[in-house]
C-alpha positions in Angstrom: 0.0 0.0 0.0 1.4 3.3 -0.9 1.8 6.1 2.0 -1.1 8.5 0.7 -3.2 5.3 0.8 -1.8 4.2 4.5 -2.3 7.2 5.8 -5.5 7.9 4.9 -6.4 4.3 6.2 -5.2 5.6 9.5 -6.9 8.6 9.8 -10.4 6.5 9.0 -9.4 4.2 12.0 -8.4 7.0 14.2 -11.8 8.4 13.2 -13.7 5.0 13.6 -12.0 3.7 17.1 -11.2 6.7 18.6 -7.5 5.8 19.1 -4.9 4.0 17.4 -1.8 1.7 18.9 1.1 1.3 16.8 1.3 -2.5 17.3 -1.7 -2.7 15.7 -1.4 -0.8 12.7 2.1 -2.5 11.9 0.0 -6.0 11.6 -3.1 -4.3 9.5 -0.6 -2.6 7.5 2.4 -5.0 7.2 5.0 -1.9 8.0 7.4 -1.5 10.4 6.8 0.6 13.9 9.2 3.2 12.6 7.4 3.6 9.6 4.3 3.7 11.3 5.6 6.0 14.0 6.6 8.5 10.9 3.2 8.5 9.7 1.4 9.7 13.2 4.4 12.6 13.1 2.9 13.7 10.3 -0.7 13.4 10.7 0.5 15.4 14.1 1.9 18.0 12.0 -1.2 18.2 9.9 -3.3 18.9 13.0 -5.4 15.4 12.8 -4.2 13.7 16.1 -2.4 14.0 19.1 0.2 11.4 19.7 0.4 9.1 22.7 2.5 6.3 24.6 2.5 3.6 21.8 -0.2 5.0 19.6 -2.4 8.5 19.1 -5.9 10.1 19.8 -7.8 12.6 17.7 -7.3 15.9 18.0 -10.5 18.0 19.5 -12.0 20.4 17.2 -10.5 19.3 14.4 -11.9 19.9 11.4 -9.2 20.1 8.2 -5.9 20.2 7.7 -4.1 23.1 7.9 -4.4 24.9 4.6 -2.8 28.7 5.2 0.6 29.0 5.2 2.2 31.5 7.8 2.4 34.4 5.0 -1.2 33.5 3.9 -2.0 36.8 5.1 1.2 39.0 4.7 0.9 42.2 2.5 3.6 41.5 0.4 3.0 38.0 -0.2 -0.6 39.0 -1.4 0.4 41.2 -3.8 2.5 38.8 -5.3 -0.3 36.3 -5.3 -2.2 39.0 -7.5 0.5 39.9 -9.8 0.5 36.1 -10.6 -2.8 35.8 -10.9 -2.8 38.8 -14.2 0.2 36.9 -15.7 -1.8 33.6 -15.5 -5.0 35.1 -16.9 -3.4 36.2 -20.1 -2.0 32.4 -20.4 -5.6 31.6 -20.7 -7.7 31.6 -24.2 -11.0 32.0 -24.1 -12.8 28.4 -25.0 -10.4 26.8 -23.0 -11.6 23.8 -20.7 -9.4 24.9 -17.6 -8.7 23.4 -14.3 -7.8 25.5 -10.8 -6.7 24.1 -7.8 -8.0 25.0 -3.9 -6.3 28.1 -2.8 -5.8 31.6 -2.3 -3.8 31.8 -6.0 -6.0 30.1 -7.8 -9.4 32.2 -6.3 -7.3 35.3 -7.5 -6.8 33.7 -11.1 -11.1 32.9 -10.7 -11.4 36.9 -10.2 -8.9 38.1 -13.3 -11.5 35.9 -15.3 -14.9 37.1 -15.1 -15.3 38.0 -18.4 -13.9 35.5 -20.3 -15.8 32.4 -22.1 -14.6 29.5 -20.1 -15.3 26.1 -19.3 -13.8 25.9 -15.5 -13.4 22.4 -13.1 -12.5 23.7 -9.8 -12.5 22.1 -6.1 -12.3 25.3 -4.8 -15.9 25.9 -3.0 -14.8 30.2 -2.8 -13.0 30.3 -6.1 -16.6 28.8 -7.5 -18.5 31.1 -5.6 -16.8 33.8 -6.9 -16.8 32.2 -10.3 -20.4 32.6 -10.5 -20.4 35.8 -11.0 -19.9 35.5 -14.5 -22.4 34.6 -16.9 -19.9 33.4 -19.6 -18.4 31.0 -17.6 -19.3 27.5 -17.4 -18.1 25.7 -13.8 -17.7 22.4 -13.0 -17.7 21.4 -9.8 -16.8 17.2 -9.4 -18.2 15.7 -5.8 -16.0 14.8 -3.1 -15.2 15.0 0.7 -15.3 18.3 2.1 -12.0 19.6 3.3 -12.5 22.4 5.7 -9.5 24.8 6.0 -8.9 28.2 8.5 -10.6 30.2 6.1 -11.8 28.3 3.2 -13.2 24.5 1.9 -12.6 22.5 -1.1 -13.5 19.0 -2.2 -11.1 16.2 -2.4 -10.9 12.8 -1.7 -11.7 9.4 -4.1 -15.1 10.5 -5.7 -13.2 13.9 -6.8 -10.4 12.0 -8.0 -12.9 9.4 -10.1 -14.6 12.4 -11.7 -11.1 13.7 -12.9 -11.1 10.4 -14.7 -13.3 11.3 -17.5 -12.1 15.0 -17.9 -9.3 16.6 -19.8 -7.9 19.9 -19.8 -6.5 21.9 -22.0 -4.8 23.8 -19.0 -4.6 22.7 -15.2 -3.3 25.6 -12.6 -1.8 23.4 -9.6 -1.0 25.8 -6.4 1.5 24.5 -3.9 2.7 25.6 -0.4 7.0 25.3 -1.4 9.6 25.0 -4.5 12.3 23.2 -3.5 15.3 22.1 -5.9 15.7 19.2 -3.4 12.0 18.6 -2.2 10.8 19.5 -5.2 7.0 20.9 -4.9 5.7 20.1 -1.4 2.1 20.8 -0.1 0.2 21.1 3.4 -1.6 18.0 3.7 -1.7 14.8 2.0 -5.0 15.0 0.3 -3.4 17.4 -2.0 -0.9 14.2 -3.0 -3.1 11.6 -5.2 -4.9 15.2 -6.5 -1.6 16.7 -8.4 -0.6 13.1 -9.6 -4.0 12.9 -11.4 -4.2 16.3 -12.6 -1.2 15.7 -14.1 -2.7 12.6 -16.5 -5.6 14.8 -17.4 -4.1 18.1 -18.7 -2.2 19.2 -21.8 -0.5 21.9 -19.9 0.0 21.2 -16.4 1.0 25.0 -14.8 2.5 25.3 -11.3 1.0 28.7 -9.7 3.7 29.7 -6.8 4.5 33.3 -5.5 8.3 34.0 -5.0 7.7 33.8 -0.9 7.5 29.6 -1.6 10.8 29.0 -3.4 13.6 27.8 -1.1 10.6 26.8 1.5 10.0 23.3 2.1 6.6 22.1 3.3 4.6 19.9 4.9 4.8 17.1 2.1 6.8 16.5 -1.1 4.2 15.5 -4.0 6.7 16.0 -6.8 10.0 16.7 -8.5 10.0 20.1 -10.0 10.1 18.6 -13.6 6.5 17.7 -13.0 5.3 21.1 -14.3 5.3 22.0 -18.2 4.8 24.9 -16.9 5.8 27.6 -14.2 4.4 31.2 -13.1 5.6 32.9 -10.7 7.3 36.3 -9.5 10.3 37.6 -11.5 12.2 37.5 -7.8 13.3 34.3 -7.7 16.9 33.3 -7.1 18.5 32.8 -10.3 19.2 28.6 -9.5 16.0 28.3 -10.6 15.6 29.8 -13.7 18.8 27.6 -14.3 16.9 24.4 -13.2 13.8 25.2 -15.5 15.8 26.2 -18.0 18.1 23.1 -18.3 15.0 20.8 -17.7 12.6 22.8 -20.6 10.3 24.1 -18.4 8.7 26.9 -19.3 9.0 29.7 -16.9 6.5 33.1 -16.6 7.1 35.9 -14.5 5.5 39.1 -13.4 
């Protein structure tokens, strides 16, 4: 069983039971206790449980992961979010059949496209909501679990990734939480794993959406090498070892 697939396993019988002990979850999941042990650190770090001698509890009041990184908020990091968002808007031709991701980069791209003619698959309850705006602009929304974050939901979960099966894009914008040239792209909780593997099998383009702020930050979890994107977007501030990396690897890099 792959770790995505463990770990979610674990979370449904931390749900379920009410507690989980290591023992048993090394005979369920044929692992070792390190291994296992590694997994409850980082459903700990996502906020899901709290651990304990020889196994963990849930964590009261949870009710998501963690989606807002610590600069979520910061004026400078918003700006850049918004700058990316007009640079990714004029990427996009009308007719298109476009995918967005969940998150705050992706609801500004939603905004910068009002007017357009669209066809738009989103997961992103806000950026849909503020999608509907427009009446030239046809939204998809695929069912799934619902993922509550601090300040906004999205769906996720097997059904969403089922529905993915029978779409293509033309263009899929991926947000994630860090660039790394050793982690690669890494995320904030491991529902967004499985999600950016698919999207990646359904797209023509796939476009990773990241403000300068997340390069040389590592995150939470590593999803995928950087040569995973066809295409980049971004803030023209980024250290220079990474224009060299997208360069030598022929991915296509757009700044502000």
């Amino acid at each position: 069983m792959f770790k995505v697939s463990r770990i979610e396993e674990i979370k449904k019988l931390l749900s379920d039971d009410g507690q989980v002990n290591v023992g048993h979850l090394c005979e369920i999941f044929g692992v070792s206790s390190v291994t296992i042990r590694n997994d409850l650190k980082l459903l700990e770090r996502e906020g899901f449980l709290i651990r304990t001698h020889g196994g963990a509890v849930p964590r009261e009041g949870y009710t998501g992961p963690v989606n807002d990184p610590p600069d979520a908020f910061d004026a400078e990091a918003v700006e850049k979010r918004k700058k990316i968002a007009e640079v990714a808007a004029k990427h996009i031709k009308d007719g298109m059949w476009i995918y967005l991701s969940s998150g705050r980069t992706c609801y500004e791209i939603g905004k910068k496209l009002l007017d357009r003619s669209l066809n738009i698959v989103t997961g992103g309850l806000n950026t849909a909501i503020e999608l509907s705006n427009s009446k030239s602009i046809e939204i998809l929304i695929p069912g799934g679990n619902l993922v509550r974050g601090n300040n906004f939901a999205f769906l996720a979960g097997d059904w969403f990734l089922r529905s993915l099966d029978e779409m293509r894009f033309d263009q899929a914008y991926v947000g994630v939480s860090g660039v790394d040239l050793k982690s690669g792209f890494t995320v904030n909780n491991s529902l967004e794993f499985r999600l950016i593997e698919k999207i990646k099998s359904v797209s023509i383009e796939t476009i990773v959406i990241a403000d300068s702020t997340k390069f040389g930050h590592r995150s939470f979890m590593p999803v995928a090498d950087l040569t995973y994107a066809n295409t980049v977007i971004t803030n023209s501030d980024i250290p220079d070892e990474y224009r060299e990396y997208f360069e030598k690897h022929h991915i296509n890099l757009i700044t502000d």
